[in-house]
C-alpha positions as CSV (number, residue, x, y, z in Angstrom):
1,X,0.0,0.0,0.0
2,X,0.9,3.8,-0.8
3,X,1.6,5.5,2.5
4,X,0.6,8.1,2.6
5,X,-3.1,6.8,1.5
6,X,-5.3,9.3,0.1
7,X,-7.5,9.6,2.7
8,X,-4.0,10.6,4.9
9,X,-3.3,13.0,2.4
10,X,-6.6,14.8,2.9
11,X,-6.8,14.9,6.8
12,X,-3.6,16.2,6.8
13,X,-4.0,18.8,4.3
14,X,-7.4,19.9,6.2
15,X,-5.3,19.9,9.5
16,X,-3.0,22.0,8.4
17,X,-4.7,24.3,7.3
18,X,-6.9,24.7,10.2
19,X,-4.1,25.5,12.5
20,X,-1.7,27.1,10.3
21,X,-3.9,29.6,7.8
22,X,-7.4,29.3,9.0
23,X,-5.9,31.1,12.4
24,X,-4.8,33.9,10.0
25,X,-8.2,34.9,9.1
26,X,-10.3,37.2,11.0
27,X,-13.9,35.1,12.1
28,X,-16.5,36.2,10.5
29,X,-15.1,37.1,7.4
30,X,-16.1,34.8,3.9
31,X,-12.8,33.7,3.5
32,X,-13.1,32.2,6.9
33,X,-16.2,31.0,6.3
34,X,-15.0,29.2,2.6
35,X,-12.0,27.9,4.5
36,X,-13.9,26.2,7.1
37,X,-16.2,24.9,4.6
38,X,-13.2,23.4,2.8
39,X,-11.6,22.0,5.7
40,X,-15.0,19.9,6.5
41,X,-15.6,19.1,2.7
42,X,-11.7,17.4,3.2
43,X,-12.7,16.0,6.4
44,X,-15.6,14.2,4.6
45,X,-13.8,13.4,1.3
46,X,-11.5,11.5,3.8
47,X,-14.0,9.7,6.1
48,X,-16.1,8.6,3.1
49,X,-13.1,7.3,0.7
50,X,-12.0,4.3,1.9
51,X,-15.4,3.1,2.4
52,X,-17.2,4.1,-0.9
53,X,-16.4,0.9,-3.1
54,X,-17.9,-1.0,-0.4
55,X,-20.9,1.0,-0.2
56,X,-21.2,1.1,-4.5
57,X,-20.7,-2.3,-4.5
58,X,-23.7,-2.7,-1.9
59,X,-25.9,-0.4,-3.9
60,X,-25.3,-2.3,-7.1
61,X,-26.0,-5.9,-5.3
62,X,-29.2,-4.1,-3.6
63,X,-30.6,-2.4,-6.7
64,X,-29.8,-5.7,-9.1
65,X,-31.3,-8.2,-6.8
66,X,-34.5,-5.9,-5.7
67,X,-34.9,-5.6,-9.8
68,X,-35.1,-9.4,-9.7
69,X,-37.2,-10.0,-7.5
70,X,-39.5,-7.6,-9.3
71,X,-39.4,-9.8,-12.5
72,X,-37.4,-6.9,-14.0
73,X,-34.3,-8.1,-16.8
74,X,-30.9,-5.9,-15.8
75,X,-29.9,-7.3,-19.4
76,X,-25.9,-7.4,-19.8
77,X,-24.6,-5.4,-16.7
78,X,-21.3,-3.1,-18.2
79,X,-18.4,-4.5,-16.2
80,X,-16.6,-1.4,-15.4
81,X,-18.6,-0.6,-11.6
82,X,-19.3,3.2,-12.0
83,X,-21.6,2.2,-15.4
84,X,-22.8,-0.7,-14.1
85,X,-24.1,1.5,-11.0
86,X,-25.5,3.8,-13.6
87,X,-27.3,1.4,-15.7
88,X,-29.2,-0.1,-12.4
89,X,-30.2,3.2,-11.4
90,X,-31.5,4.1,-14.6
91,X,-33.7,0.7,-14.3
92,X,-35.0,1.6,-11.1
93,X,-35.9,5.2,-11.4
94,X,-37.9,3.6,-14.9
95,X,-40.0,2.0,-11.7
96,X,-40.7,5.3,-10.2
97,X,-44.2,5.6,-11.3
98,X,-45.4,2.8,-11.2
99,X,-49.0,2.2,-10.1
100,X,-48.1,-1.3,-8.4
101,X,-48.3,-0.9,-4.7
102,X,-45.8,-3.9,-4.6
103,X,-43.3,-2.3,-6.6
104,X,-43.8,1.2,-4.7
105,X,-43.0,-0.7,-1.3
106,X,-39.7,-2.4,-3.1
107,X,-38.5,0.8,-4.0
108,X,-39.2,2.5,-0.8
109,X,-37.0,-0.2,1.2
110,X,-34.1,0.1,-1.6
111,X,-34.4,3.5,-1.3
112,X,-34.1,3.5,2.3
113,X,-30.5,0.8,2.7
114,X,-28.9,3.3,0.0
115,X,-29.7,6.3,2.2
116,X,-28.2,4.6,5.4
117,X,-25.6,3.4,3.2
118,X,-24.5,7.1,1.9
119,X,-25.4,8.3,5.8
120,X,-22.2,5.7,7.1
121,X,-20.3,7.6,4.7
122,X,-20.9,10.9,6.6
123,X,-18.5,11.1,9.8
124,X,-19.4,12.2,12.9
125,X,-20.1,15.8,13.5
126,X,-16.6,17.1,15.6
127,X,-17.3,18.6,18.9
128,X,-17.9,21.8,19.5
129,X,-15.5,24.0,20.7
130,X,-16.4,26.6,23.7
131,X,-17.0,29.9,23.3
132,X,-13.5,31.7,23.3
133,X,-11.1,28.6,22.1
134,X,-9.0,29.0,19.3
135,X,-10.1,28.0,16.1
């Protein structure tokens, strides 16, 4: 493995720039405001990364067997992931409106595991700091 990994890369870059420049900049200003919003973009970017395949790879199992079980034909799947993904989600949102009650239900609960999928790829909000601490 490459060390540093990417995700390194990123918490370190996001660290350093919240203690070295993000102290430089007077609060309240926007260019505070746009670095802080960089630094927790980063912080995501970095939380997510390593656990994004996993989660893709879940959607596409989830969406391909929830089609089956509909009686819907994926046809050839592309092999590359990223179409393959695409290709499924085109097949479901085809479902969308549907007047089946059955199929409405199927799509709510698919619906549902990809959202707490792409929630586990949100980290955990960082505490807050007091009222007069650094920043």
């Amino acid at each position: 493995m490459i060390r540093p990994t990417d995700p390194d890369l990123l918490s370190g870059v996001a660290t350093s720039l919240e203690k070295t420049v993000l102290p430089e900049l007077a609060r309240g200003t926007a260019a505070r405001r746009q670095l802080q919003a960089a630094i927790a973009i980063l912080r995501r970017v970095a939380f997510a990364l390593p656990r994004r395949d996993a989660a893709i790879a879940a959607d596409i199992a989830d969406m391909a067997a929830t089609l089956a079980r509909m009686g819907r034909p994926t046809g050839a799947l592309p092999v590359e992931t990223v179409a393959r993904h695409l290709v499924l989600q085109e097949a479901v949102a085809a479902l969308a409106d549907s007047p089946d009650d059955d199929v409405q239900m199927a799509l709510t609960d698919l619906y549902r595991r990809i959202t707490e999928r792409q929630l586990a790829l949100i980290p955990p909000p960082s505490p807050r700091r007091k009222p007069g601490a650094s920043a």
